[in-house]
N, C-alpha and C positions, 0 to 999 in steps of 0.2 A: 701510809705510816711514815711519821718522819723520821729522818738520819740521826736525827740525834736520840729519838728515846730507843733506837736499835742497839746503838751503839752503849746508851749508859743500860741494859740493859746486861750486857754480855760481860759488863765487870763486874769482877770477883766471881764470877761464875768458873765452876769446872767440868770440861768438857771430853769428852771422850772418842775419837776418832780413829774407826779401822778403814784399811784402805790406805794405809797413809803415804805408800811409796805409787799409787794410782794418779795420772791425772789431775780429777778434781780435787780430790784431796789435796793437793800440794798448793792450788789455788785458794784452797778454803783455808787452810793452813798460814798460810801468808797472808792471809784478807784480817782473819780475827788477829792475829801479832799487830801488823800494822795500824790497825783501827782502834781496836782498841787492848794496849800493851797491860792497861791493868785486871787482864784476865786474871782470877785464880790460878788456874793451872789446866793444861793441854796433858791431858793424856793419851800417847802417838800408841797405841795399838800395831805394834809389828810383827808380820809370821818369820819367828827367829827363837833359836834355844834358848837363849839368854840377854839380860841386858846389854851386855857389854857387842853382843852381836847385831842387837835391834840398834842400839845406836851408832853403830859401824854405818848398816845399810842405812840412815836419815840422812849421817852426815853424807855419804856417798849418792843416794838416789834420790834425797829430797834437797838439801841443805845447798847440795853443789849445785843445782840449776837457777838457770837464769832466773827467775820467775823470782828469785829472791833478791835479786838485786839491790832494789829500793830500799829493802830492808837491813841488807847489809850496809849502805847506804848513810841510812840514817841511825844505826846504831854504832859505826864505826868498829874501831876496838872493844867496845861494851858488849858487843854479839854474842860472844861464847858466854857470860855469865847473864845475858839475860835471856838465852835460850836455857842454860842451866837451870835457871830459876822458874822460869815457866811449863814448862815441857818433862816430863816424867814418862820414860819408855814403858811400855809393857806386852813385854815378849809373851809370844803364846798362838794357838792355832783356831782363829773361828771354825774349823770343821769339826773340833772335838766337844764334849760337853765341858760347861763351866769356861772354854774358849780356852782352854788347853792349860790355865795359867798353873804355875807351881808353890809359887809365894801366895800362902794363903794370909799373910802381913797383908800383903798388895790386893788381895781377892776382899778382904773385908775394908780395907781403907777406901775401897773402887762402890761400894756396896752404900757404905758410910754419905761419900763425899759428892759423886756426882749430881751434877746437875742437869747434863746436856749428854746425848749420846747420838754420836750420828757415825751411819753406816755407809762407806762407799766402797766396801769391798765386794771388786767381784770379778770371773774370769769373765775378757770377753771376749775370748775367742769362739767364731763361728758355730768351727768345728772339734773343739778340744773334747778331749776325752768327756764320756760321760758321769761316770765317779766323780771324776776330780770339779767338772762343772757341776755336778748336783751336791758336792760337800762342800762347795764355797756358796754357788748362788742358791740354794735351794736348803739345807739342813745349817750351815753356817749364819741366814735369819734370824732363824728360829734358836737357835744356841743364843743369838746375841739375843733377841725377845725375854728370853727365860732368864738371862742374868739382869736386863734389864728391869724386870720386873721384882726383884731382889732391891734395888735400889733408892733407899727409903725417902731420899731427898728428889729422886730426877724428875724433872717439869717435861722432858718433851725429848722422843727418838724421833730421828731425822733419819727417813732409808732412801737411800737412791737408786731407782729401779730405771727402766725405760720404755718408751712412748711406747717399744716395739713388743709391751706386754700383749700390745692388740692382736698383734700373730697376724692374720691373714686378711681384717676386715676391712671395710674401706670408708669411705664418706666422713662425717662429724663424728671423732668419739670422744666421747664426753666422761669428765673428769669422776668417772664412778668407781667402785670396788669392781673385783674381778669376780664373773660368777665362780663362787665356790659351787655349781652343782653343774661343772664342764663334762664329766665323767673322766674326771682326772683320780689315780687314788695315788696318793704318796708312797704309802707301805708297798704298793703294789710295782712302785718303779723302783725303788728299794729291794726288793727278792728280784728284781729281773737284774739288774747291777750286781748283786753278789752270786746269783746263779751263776750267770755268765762268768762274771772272776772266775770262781771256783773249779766252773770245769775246765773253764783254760790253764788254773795251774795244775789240775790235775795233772790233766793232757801233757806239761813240762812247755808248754808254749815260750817261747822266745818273748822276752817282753817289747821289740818290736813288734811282734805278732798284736801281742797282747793290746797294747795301745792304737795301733791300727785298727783292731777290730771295736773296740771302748768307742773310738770317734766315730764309726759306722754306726756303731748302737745308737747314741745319742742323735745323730741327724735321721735316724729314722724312729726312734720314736716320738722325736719332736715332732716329724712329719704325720705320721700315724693320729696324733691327737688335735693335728690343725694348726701348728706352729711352724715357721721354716727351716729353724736351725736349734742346737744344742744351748746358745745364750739365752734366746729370749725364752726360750722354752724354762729350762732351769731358774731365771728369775722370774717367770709366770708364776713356779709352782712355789717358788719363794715367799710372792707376796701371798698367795690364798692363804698359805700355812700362818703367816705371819697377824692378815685379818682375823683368822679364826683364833689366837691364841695369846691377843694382846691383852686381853682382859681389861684393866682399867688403865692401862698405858695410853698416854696422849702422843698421837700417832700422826708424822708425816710423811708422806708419799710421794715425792720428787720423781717425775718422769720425763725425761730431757728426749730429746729429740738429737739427732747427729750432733753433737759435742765439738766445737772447732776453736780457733785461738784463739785469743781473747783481746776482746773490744776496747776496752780503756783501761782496766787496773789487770796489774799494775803498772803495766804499758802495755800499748797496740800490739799487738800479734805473737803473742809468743805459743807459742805452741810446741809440743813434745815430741811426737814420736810421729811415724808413719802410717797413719790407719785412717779406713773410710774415707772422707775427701779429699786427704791431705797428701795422700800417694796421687790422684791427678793432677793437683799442683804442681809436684814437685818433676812425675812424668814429663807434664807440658813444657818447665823451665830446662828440661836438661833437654828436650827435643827429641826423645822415647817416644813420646805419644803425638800419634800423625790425625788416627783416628778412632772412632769409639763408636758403637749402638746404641742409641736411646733415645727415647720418645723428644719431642724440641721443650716440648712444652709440660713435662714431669717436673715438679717442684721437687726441687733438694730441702728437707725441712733442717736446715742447720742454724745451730744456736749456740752464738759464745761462752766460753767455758766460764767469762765472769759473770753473766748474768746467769747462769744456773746457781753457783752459788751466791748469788745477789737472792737469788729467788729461797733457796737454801737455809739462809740467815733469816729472812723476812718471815718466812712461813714458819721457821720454828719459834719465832718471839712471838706470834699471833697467837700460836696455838699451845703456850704453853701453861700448862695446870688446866689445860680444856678437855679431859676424858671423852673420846667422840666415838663413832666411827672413823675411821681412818679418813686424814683428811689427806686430799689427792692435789697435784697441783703437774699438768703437762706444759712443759716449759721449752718450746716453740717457734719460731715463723713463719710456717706455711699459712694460718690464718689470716695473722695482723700483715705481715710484709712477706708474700709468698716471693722464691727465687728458683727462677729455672734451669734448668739443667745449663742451655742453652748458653744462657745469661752466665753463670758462675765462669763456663770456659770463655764467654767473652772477655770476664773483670781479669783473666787469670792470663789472656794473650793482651791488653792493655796494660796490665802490671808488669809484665816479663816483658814488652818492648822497649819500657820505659826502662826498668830498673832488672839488665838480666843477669842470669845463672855465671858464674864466674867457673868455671870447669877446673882442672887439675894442672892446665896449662897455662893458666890464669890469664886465659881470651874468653870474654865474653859468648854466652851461648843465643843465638837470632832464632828467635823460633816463629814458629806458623798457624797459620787459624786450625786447629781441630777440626777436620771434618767428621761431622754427625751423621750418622747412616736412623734411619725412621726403622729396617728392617735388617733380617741377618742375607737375605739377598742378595740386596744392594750390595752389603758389606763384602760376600764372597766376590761378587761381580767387581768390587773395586780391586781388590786383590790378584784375584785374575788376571784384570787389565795390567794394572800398577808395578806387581811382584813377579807374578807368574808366569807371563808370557816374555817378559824380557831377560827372566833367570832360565829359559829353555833355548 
């Protein structure tokens, strides 16, 4: 597909975007302003009481980040009134029906006007409570599905799920639906989540109790049904609900693999926060991390946060006004350009020799090759030797 019919494709179009203080969102956010500025209109989807709150937290947790640079950049002083003009907040909560909104002005002008809806909201914590991960990734879908399908103009919803729907399996998996006949029952993790609440406030449980026991729930009934943890588990049962109840909604299916900075737009590397590979980076630069357990030869399947939404944009203008089954698209490198374990902590002691960690005393930080342990043996036996025997 070429660049440019993407591009004259996405003007005057209105788009609709939850997630919007996430990650990729902020990516995707930045990508359609810059490319192409004569959108219709961005509707930023924030979990906030009200306008004037949701736009508090844009300008604060999206607006301020680098990632906008270019942008600011190139629109100078004209910034604030061409976000004005583009951009329409819309406070409210995907966990509730109708997506919690109050302005029913707003609710029927969203119904009217949209053209685009894409969804990247979601918790992704491992281990975060189970309520609150099954009312975002798992019932918060399906809220957005059902208003989407109200929508009398919209060509195409964009949901961003991940690779790690596969839960447990191994080998080629292929870009299919998820079985809906897992013996998964929704309503049935629904009465175990509010049983559970209930008797714990009966009981007057402290809500540290409370939450502590919610994150237990969650990683063992993930585990119970063949999943490892509370995220991927909760967007598993996202997307099934979501297959079964799109009706004639033209459907795309974005499943990214480990998420990491980004490749070329808007510039090389920028990246946000500390999660998944990015905490061994930054370990390695500060000289934290000596050593670590893992196979030499496990592929790290990591993929820049531009090309997911590169992939994003493309797959929702292919597919849009095409009523299908759900079209899937896992967005990857372990196939085309696999990267080892091994390898990543090589690229990461080659970049930090060359260009290091500047510390608090502002002396450069010298760090060291990572040593790999193949087993947790070894690991203990280096320890031993290394820590243990010369601290007695």
């Amino acid at each position: 597909m070429e660049l440019g019919s993407v591009v004259e494709f996405l003007e005057n179009k209105t788009i609709l975007v939850s997630g919007v203080t996430g990650f990729v969102a902020k990516v995707f956010i930045e990508k359609i302003l810059r490319v192409q500025p004569n959108v219709k209109k961005l509707y930023l989807f924030v979990r906030a009481a009200d306008i004037d709150s949701a736009a508090l937290r844009f300008q604060n947790e999206v607006l301020a980040k680098d990632v906008f640079n270019v942008l600011k950049e190139k629109w100078g002083t004209r910034l604030n009134s061409f976000i004005s003009e583009k951009i329409t907040f819309v406070p409210g909560d995907i966990s509730s029906e109708d997506l919690g909104l109050k302005d029913s002005n707003l609710k029927e002008e969203l119904w009217n006007e949209l053209d685009i809806m894409v969804n990247s909201a979601a918790i992704t914590k491992f281990d975060e409570r189970y309520d609150v991960a099954f009312g975002i990734n798992t019932l918060g879908v399906i809220h957005l599905v059902n208003f989407a399908k109200k929508c009398v103009k919209l060509k195409v919803f964009v949901h961003v799920s991940t690779a790690y729907v596969a839960g447990e399996r191994t080998g080629l998996i292929l870009e299919n639906p998820l079985d809906g006949a897992s013996g998964l029952d929704f309503d049935a993790e629904m009465k175990v989540i509010d049983q559970k609440l209930n008797e714990l406030k009966t009981k007057g449980a402290p809500q540290k109790e409370i939450t502590l026991f919610m994150k237990n729930l969650g990683t063992e009934r993930a585990k119970l049904h063949g999943w490892p943890n509370t995220y991927v588990f909760t967007k598993t049962m996202g997307e099934m609900l979501m297959q079964q109840s799109k009706e004639n909604l033209s459907l795309v299916i974005i499943r990214p693999t480990v998420v990491s900075g980004t490749y070329k737009e808007p510039f090389p590397g920028w990246v946000e926060d500390l999660k998944t590979i990015n905490t061994l980076f930054v370990a390695s630069a500060q000289g934290n991390l000596r050593c670590l357990v893992g196979e030499t030869k496990v592929i790290m399947d990591v993929i820049p946060v531009d090309m997911v939404v590169n992939a994003m944009i493309v797959a929702m203008v292919a597919h849009a006004k095409q009523p299908s089954d759900a079209n899937i698209y896992h967005v990857g490198s372990s196939l085309r350009n696999p990267v080892t374990l091994v390898s990543i902590l090589d690229y990461g002691f080659v970049y930090f020799t060359k260009k290091p960690w500047i510390n608090k005393q502002g002396k450069p930080v010298k760090v060291s090759k990572i040593i790999l342990f193949s087993s947790i043996a070894s690991f203990h036996g280096y320890m031993q030797i290394r820590y243990l025997l010369p601290l007695k």
